[in-house]
RODO-2510 file (C-alpha; in nm, 4 decimals, decimal comma):
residues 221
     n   res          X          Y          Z
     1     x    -0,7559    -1,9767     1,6407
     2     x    -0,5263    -2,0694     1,4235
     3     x    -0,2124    -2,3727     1,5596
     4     x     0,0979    -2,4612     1,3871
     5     x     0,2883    -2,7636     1,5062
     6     x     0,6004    -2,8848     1,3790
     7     x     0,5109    -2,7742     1,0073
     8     x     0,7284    -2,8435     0,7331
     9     x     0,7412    -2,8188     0,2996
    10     x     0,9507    -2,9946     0,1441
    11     x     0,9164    -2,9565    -0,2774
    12     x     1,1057    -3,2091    -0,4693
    13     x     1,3209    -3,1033    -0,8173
    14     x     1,4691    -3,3906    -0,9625
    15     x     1,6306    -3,5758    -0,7095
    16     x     1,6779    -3,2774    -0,4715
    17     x     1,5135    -3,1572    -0,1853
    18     x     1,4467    -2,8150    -0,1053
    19     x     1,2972    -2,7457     0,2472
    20     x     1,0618    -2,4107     0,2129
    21     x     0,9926    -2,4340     0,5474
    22     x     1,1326    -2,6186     0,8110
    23     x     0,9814    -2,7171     1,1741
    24     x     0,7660    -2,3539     1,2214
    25     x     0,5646    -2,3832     1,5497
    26     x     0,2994    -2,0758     1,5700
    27     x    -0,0253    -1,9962     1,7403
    28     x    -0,2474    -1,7056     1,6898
    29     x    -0,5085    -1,6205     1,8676
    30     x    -0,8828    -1,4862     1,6974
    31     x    -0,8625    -1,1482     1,6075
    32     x    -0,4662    -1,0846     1,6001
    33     x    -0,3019    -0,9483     1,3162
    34     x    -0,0064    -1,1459     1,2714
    35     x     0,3039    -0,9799     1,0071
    36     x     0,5401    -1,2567     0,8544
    37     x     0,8713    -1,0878     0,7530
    38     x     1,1837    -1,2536     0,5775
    39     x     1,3758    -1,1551     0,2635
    40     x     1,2427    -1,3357    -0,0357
    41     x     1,2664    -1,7244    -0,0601
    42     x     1,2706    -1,7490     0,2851
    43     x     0,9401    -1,9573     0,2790
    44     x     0,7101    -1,6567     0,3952
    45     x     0,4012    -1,7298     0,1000
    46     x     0,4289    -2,1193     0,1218
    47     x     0,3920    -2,0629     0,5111
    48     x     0,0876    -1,8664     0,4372
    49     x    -0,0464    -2,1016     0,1219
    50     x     0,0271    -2,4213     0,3580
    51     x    -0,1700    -2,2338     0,6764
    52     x    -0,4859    -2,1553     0,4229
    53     x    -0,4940    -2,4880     0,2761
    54     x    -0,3648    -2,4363    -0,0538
    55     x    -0,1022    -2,6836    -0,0416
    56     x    -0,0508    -2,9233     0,2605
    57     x     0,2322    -2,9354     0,5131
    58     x     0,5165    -3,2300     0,4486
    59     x     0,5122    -3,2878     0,8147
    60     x     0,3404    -3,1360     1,1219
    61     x    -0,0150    -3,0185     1,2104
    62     x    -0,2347    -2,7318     1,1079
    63     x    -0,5576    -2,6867     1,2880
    64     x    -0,8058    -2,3744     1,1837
    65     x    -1,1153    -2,2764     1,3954
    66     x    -1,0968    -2,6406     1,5787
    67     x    -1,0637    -2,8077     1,2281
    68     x    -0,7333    -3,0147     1,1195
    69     x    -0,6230    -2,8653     0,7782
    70     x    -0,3683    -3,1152     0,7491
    71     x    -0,5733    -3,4004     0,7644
    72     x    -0,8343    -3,2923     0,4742
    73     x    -0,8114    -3,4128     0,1083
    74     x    -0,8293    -3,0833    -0,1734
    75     x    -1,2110    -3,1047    -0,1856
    76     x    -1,2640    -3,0696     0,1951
    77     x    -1,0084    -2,8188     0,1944
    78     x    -1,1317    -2,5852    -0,0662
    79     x    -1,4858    -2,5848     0,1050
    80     x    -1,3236    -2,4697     0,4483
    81     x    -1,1213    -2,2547     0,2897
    82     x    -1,4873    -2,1101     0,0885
    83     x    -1,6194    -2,0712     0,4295
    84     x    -1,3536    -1,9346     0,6490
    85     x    -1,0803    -1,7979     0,4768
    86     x    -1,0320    -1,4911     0,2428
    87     x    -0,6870    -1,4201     0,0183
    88     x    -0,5434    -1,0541    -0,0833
    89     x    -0,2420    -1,1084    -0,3257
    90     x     0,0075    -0,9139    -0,4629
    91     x    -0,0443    -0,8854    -0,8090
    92     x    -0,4669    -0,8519    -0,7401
    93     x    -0,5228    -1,1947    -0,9961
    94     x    -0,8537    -0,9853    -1,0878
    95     x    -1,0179    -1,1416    -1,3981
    96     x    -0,9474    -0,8621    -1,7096
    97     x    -1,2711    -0,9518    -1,8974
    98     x    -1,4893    -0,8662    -1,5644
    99     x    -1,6358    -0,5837    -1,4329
   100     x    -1,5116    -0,4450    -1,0588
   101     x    -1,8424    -0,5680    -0,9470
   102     x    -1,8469    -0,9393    -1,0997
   103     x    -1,4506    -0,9651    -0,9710
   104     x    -1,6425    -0,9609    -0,6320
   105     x    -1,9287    -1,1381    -0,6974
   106     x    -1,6589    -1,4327    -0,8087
   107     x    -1,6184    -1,4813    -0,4333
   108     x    -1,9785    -1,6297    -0,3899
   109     x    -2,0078    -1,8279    -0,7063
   110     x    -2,1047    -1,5806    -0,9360
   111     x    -2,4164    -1,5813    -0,7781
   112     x    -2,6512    -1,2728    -0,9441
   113     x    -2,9213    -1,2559    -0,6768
   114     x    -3,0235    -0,9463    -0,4671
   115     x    -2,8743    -1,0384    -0,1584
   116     x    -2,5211    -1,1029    -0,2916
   117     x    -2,5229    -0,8205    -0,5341
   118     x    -2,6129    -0,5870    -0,2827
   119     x    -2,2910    -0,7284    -0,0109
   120     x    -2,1186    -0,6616    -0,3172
   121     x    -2,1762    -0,3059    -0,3714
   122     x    -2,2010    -0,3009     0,0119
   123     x    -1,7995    -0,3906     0,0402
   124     x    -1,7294    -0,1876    -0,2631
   125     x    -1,8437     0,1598    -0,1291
   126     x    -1,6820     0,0560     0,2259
   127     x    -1,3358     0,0638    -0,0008
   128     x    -1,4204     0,3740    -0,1845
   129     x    -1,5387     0,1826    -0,5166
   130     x    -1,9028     0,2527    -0,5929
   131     x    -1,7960     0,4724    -0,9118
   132     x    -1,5743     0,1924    -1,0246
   133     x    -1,8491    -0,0898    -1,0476
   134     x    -1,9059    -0,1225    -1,3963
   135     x    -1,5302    -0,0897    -1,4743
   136     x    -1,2225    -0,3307    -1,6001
   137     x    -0,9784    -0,4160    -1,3579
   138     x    -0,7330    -0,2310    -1,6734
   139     x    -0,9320     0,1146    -1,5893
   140     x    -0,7846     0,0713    -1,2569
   141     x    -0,5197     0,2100    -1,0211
   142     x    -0,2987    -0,0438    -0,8523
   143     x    -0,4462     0,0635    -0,5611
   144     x    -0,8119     0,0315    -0,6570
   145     x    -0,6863    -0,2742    -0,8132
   146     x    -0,5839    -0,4097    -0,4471
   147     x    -0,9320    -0,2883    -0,2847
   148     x    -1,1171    -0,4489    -0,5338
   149     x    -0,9259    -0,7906    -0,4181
   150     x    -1,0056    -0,6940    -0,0983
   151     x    -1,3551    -0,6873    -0,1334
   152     x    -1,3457    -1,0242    -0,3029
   153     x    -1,1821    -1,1567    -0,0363
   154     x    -1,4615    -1,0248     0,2386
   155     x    -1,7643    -1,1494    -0,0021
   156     x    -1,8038    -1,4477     0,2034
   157     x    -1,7889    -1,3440     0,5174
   158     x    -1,4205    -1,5347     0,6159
   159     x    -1,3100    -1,4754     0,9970
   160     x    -0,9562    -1,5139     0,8439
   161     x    -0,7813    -1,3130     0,5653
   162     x    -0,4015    -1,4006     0,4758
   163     x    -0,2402    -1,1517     0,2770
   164     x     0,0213    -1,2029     0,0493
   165     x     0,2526    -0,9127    -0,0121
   166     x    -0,0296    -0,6877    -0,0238
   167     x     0,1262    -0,3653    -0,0894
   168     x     0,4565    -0,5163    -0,2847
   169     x     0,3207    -0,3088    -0,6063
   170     x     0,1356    -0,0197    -0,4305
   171     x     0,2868     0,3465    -0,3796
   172     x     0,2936     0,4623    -0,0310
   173     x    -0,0126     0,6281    -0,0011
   174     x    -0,1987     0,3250    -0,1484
   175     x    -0,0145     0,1147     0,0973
   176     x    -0,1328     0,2493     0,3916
   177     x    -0,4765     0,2818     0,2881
   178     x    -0,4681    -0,0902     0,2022
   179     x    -0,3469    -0,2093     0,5526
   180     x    -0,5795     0,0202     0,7201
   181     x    -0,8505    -0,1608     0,5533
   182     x    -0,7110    -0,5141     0,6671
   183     x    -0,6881    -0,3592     1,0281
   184     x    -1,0325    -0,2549     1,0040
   185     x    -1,1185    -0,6061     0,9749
   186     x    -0,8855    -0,6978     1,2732
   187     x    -1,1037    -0,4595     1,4510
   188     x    -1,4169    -0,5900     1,3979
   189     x    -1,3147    -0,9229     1,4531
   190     x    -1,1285    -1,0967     1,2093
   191     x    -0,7742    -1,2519     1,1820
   192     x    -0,5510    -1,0926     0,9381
   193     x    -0,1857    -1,3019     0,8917
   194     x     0,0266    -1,0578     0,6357
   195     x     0,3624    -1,1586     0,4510
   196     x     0,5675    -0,8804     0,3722
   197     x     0,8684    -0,7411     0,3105
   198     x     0,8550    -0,4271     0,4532
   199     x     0,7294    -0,2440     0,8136
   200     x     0,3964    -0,1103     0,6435
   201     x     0,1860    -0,3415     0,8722
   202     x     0,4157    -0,3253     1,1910
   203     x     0,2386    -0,0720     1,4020
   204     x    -0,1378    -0,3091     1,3842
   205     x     0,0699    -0,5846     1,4741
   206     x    -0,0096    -0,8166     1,7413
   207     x     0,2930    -1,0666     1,6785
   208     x     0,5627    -0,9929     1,4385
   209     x     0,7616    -1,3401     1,2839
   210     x     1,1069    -1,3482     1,0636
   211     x     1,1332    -1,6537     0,8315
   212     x     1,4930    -1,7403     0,7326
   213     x     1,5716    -2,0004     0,5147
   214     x     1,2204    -2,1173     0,6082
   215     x     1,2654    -2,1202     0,9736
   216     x     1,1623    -1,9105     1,2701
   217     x     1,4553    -1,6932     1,3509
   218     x     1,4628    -1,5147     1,6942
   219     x     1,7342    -1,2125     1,6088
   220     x     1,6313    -1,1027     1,2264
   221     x     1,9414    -0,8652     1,2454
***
């Protein structure tokens, strides 16, 4: 379960204020798929970066699986996050210099033992990557790119994934393919939270949220 109470940002430049998000109240449930819509600068990704732990609200409460986000210093956050949480970006942030397979095996440390190569390779021929292994992310598609994140993202295990304008640099084919595979994870269990632009996601949706000016808007239109 994931709560949201009274959460604001508020990022300081010079001696303004600029409120990314203001006063956002959410709750979703284990194993919903939640879409975040909004045009951009509307505060959808530092909704999503303050709800995995990445920065920390200005005001309110997070609490994730029981556990108050909000209330942890960067060390504790980045070992819950380890634990529980897995992120899909839009621009992949794949290392160049690293094979398909060791972009994965990032996830867990680097670790080179049996057991984590084979999840590895395990994930990677779930997303229709076990010929791409041994490859650079630069001998990639965008798409393969994006499943290759993926799979990083499910090396540990996480019961959450937050996805971060997953398909912004995708073609449509890729696209769908990409939220099917975050769906599958809904399906099995998981809770997937997407920000987006566009409808790709809509139809898996459980709840569907527009962010204006970083605030909940009822009427998007």
């Amino acid at each position: 379960m994931i709560l949201i109470e009274k959460v604001s940002k508020i990022f300081r430049v010079g001696r303004n204020e600029v409120h990314a998000i203001q006063n956002v109240n959410l709750h979703v449930l284990q194993g919903e798929f939640l879409v975040i819509r909004g045009p951009s600068g509307s505060g959808k990704s530092t909704l999503l970066l303050t709800i995995g732990g990445m920065m920390r609200p200005t005001t309110g409460r997070i609490t994730v699986n029981n556990e108050e986000l909000s209330k942890m210093n960067e060390p504790e956050r980045a070992q819950f996050r380890a634990k529980n949480i897995g992120f899909v970006f839009q621009m992949f942030h794949l290392l160049p210099y690293l094979s398909v397979l060791e972009n994965v095996l990032l996830a867990s440390g680097f670790q080179r033992d049996s057991e984590s190569r084979e999840r590895a390779r395990e994930l990677l021929k779930n997303l229709g990557l076990s010929h791409r292994e041994s490859h650079r992310p630069s001998e990639l598609s965008a798409g393969e790119k994006q499943r290759t994140a993926i799979a990083r993202a499910l090396m540990n295990r996480p019961s959450i994934l937050l996805a971060d304008e997953p398909t912004g640099n995708l073609d449509p084919e890729n696209a769908e393919e990409v939220i099917r595979h975050l769906h599958e994870f809904q399906q099995n269990g998981g809770t997937v939270i997407v920000v987006t632009h566009g409808h790709s996601a809509d139809q898996y949706a459980n709840q569907i949220v527009f962010l204006r000016g970083g605030e909940i808007v009822e009427n998007p239109s």
